[in-house]
PDB file with one MODEL, atoms N, CA, C and O in Angstrom:
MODEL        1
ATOM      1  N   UNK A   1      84.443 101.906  32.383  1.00  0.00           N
ATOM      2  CA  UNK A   1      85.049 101.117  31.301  1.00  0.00           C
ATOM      3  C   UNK A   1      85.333 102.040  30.108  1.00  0.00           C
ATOM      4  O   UNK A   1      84.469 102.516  29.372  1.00  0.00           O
ATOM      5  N   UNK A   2      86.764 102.246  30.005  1.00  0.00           N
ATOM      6  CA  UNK A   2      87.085 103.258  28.639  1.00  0.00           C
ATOM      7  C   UNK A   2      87.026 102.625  27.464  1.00  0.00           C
ATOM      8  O   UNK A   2      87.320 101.432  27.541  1.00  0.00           O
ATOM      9  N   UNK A   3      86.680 103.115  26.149  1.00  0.00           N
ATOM     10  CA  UNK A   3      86.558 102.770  25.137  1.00  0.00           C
ATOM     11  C   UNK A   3      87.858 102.518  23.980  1.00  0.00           C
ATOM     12  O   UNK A   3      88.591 103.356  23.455  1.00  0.00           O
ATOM     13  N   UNK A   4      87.829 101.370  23.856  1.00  0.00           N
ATOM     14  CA  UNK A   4      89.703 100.892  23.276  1.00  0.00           C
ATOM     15  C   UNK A   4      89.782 102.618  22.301  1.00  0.00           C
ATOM     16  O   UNK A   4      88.978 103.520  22.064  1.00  0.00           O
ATOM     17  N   UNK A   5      91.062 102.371  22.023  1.00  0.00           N
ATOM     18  CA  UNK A   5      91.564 103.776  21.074  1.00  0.00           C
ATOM     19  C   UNK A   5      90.963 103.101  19.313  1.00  0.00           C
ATOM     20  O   UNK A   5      90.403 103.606  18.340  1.00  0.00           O
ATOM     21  N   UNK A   6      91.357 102.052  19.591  1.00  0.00           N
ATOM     22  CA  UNK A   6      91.162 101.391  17.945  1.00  0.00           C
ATOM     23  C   UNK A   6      89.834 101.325  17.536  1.00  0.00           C
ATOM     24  O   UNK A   6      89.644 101.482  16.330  1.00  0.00           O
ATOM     25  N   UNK A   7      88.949 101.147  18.190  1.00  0.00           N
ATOM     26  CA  UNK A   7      87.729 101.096  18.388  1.00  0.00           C
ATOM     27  C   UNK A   7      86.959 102.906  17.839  1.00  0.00           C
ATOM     28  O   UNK A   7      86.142 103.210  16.970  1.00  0.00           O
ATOM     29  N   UNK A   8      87.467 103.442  18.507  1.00  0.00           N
ATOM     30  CA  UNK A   8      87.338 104.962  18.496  1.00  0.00           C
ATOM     31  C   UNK A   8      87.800 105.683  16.790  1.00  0.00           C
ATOM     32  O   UNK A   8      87.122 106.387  16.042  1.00  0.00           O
ATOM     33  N   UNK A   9      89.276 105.124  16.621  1.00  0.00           N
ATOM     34  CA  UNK A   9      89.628 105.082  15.319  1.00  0.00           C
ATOM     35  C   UNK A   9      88.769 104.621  13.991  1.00  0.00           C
ATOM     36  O   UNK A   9      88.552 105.278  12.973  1.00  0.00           O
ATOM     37  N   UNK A  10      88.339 103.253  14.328  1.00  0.00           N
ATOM     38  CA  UNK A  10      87.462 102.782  13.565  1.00  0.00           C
ATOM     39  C   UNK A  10      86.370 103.625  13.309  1.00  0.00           C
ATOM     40  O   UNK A  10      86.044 104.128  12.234  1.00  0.00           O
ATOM     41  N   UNK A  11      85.927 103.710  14.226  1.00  0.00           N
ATOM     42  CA  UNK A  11      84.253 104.651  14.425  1.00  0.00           C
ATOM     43  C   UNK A  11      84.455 106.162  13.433  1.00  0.00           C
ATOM     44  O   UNK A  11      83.667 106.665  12.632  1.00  0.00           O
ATOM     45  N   UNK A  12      85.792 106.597  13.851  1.00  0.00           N
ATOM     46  CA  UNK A  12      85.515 107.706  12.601  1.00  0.00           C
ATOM     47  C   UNK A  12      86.120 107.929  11.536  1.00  0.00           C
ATOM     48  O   UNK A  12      86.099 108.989  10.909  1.00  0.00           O
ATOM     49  N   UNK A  13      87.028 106.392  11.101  1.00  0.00           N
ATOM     50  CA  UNK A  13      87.067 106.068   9.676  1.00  0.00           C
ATOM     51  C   UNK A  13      85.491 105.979   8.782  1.00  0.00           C
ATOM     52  O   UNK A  13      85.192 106.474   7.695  1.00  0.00           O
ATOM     53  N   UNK A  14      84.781 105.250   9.614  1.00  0.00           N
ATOM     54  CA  UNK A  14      83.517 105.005   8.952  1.00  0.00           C
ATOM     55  C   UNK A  14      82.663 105.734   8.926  1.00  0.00           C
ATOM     56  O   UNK A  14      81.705 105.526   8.182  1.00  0.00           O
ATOM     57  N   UNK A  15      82.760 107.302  10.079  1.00  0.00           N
ATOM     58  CA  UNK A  15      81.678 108.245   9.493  1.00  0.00           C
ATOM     59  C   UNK A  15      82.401 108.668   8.546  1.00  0.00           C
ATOM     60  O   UNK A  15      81.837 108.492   7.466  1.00  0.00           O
ATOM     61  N   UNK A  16      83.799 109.344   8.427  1.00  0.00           N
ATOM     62  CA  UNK A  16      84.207 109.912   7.294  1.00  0.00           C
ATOM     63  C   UNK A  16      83.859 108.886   5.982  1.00  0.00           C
ATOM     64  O   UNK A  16      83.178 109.241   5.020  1.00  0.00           O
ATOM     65  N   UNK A  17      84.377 107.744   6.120  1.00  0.00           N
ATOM     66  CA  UNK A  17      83.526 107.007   4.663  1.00  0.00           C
ATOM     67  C   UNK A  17      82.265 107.038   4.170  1.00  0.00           C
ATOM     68  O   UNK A  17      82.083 106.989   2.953  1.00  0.00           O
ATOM     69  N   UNK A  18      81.062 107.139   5.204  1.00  0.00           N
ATOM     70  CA  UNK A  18      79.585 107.730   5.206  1.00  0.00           C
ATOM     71  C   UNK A  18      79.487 108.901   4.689  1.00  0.00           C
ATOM     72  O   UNK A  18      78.752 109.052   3.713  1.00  0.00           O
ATOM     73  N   UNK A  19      80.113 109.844   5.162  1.00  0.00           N
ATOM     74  CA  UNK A  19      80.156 111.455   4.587  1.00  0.00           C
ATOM     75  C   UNK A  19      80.307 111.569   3.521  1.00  0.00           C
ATOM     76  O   UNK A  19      79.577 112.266   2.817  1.00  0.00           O
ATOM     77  N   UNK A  20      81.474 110.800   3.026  1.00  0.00           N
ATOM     78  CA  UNK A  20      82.512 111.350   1.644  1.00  0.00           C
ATOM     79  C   UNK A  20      81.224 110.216   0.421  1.00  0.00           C
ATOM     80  O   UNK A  20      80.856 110.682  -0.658  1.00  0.00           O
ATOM     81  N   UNK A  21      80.805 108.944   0.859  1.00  0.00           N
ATOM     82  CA  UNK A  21      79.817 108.425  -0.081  1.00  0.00           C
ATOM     83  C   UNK A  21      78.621 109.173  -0.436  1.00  0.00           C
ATOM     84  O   UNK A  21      78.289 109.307  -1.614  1.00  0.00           O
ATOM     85  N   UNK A  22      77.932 109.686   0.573  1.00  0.00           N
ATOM     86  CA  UNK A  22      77.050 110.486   0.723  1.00  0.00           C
ATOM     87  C   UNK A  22      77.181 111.670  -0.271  1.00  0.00           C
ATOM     88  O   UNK A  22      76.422 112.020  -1.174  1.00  0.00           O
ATOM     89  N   UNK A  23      78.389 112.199   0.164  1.00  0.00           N
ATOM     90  CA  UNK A  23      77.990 113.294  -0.437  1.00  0.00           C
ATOM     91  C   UNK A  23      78.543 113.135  -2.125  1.00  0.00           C
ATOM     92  O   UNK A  23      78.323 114.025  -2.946  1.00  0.00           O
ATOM     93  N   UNK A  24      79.350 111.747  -2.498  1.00  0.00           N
ATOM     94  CA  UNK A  24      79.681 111.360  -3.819  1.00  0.00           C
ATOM     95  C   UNK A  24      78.041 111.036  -4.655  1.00  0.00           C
ATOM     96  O   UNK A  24      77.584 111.203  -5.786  1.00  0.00           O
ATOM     97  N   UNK A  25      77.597 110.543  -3.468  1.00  0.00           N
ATOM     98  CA  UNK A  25      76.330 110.018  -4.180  1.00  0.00           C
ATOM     99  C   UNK A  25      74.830 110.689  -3.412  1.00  0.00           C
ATOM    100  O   UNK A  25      74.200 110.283  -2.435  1.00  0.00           O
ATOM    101  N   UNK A  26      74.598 111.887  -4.337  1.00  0.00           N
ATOM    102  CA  UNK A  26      73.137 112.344  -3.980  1.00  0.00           C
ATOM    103  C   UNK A  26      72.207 111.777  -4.070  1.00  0.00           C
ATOM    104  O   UNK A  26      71.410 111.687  -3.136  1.00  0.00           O
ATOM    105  N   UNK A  27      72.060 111.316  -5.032  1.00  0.00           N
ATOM    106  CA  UNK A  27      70.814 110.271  -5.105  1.00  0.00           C
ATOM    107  C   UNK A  27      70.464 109.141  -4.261  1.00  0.00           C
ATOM    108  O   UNK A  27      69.385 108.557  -4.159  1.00  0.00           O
ATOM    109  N   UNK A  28      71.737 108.910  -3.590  1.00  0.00           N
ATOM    110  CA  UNK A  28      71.849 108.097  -2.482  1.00  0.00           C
ATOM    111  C   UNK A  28      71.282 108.736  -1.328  1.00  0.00           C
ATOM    112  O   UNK A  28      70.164 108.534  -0.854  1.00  0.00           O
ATOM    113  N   UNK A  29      71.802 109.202  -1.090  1.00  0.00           N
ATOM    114  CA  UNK A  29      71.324 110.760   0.163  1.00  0.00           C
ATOM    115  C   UNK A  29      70.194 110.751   0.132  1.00  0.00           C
ATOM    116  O   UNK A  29      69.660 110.113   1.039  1.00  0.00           O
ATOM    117  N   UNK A  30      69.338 111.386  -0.826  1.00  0.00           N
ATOM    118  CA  UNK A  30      68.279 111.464  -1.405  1.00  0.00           C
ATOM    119  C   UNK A  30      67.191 110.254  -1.110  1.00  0.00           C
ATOM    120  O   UNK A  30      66.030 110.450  -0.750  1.00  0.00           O
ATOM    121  N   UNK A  31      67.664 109.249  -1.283  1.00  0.00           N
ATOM    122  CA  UNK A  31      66.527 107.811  -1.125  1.00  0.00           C
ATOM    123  C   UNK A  31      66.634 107.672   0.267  1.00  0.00           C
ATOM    124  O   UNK A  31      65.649 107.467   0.977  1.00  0.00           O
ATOM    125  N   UNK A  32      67.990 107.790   0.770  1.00  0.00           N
ATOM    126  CA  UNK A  32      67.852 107.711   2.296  1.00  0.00           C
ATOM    127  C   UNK A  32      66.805 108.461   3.278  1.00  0.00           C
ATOM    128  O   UNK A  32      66.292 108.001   4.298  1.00  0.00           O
ATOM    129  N   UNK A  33      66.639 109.637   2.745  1.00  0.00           N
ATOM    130  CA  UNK A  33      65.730 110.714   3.282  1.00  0.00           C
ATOM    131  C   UNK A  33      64.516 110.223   3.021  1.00  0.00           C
ATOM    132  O   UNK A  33      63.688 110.266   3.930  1.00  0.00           O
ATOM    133  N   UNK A  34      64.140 109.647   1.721  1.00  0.00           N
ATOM    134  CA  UNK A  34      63.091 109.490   1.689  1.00  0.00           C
ATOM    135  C   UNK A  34      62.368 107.995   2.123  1.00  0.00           C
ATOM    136  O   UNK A  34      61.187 107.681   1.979  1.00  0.00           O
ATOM    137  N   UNK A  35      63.384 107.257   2.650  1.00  0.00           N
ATOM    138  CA  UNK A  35      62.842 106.014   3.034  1.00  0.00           C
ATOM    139  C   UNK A  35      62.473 106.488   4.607  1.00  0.00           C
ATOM    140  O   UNK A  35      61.948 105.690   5.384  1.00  0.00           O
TER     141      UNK A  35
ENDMDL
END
């Protein structure tokens, strides 16, 4: 069973949105690590 294309698309809109927040927000980063 292959994985739709849009699906795939999605998936790395949202790490790139994870990344780019992350690294906008250290302190964010930061609490994450430490939870």
């Amino acid at each position: 069973e292959s994985i739709p294309v849009y699906s795939m698309q999605f998936l790395l809109y949202w790490l790139r949105w994870c990344y780019h927040s992350i690294r906008k927000n250290r302190w964010l980063s930061v609490r994450l690590v430490s939870l």
